[in-house]
C-alpha positions in Angstrom: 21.0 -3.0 40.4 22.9 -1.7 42.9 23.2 -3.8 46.3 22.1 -2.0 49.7 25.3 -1.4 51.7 24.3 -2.6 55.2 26.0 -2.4 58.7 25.1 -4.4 61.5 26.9 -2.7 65.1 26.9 -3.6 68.8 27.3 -2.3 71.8 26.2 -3.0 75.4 23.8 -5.8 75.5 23.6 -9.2 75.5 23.5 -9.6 71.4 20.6 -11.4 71.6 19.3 -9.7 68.5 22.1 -10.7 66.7 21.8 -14.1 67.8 18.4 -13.2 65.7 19.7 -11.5 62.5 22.2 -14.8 61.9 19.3 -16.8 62.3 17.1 -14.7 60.0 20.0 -15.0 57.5 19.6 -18.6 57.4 16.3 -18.4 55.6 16.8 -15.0 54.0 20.2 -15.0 52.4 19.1 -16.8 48.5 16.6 -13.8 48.5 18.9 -11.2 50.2 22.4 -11.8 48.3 21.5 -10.1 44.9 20.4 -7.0 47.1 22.6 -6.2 50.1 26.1 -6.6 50.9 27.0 -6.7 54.6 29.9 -4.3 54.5 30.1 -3.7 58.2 28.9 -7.0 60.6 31.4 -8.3 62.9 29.4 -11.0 63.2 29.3 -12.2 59.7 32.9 -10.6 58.9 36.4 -8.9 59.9 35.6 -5.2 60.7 35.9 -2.9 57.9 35.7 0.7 57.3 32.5 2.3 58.2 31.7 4.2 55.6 29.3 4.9 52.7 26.6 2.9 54.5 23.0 2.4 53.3 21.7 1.2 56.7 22.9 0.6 59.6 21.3 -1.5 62.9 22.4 -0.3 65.9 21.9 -2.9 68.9 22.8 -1.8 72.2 23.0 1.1 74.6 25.8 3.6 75.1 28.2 3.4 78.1 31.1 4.7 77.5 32.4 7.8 75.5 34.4 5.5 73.4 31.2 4.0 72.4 29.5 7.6 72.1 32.3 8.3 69.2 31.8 5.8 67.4 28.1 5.4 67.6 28.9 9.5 66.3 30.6 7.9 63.2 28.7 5.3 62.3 25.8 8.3 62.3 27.7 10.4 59.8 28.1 7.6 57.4 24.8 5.7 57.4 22.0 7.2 55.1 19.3 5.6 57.5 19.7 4.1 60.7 17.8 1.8 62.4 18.1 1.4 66.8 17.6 -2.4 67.2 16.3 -4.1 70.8 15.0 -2.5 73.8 19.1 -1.6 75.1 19.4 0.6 71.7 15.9 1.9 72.2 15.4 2.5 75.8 18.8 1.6 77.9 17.0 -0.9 79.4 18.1 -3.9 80.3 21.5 -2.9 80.1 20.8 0.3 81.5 19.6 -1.1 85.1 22.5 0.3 86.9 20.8 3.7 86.6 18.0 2.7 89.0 20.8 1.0 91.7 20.7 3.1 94.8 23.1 5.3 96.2 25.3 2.6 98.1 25.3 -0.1 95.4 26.2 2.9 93.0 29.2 3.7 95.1 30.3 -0.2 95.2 30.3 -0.3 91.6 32.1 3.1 91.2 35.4 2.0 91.2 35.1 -0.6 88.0 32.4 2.2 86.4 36.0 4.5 86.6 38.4 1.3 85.7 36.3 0.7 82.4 35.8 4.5 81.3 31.9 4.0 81.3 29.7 6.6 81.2 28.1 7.6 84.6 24.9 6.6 83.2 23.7 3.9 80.1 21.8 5.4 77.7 19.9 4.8 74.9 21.1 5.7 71.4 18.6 8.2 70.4 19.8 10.6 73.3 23.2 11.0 71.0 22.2 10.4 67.2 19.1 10.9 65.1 17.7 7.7 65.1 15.6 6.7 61.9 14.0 3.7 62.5 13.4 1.3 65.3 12.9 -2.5 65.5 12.0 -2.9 69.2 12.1 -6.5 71.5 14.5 -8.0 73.6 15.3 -9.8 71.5 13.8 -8.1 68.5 11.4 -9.7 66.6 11.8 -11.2 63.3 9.0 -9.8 62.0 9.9 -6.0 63.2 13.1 -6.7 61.5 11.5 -7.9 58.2 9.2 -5.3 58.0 11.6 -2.7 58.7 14.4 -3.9 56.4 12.0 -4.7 53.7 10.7 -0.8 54.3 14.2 0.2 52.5 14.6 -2.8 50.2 
């Protein structure tokens, strides 16, 4: 049998459901190793190629163009992919500088400029199709599972 080639990739958030997917790994991984290999997850490994992906998670919103390309890439190599946490989902939380108001926009302007962000964070699905979803901040285990499990 052939193992599912999986990617795990994030961008602005606080991780916290990656925090979540190691620790699912710690019960998982006798079960999971004969089925999956982890080809992409900076977490677990150096960075490699994307390419030729199964599935990929996708934690985190969008907020820079740099981001944008690659979440573009990561798009055109994954057979299914799956928006992890309420940032990838919705923007929020790491979107709540889009609801500042006008003068705490303008304070924040110049690192917004110094860091190439976007002028607004936005969730993935406004760039790429989007699949799946496992919502949560952090995403629950049990979303996870069931969605994983799904393409198992």
């Amino acid at each position: 049998m052939q193992k599912l080639r999986v990617g795990w990739f994030s961008f602005t958030c606080c991780e916290d459901s990656t925090i979540i997917f190691t620790e699912i790994l710690n019960t998982y991984w006798d079960k999971w190793k004969e089925k999956i290999d982890f080809v992409n997850a900076r977490v677990l490994r150096e960075e490699r190629p994307i390419e030729n992906l199964d599935i990929s998670f996708v934690e985190g919103a969008i907020s820079s163009k740099n981001q944008e390309e690659k979440l573009k890439k990561i798009r055109e190599n994954s057979k299914i992919l799956v928006a992890v946490g309420s940032c990838a989902n919705t923007a929020m939380p790491s979107g709540w500088r889009n609801t500042f108001d006008e003068k705490t926009k303008a304070e924040i302007a110049p690192l917004v400029a110094r860091f190439s962000h976007l002028s607004t964070v936005e969730p993935i699905g406004k760039f790429i199709k989007v699949d799946d979803t496992v919502p949560g901040c952090p995403m629950s285990e049990e979303g996870f599972l069931q969605v994983l499990n799904k393409y198992l």
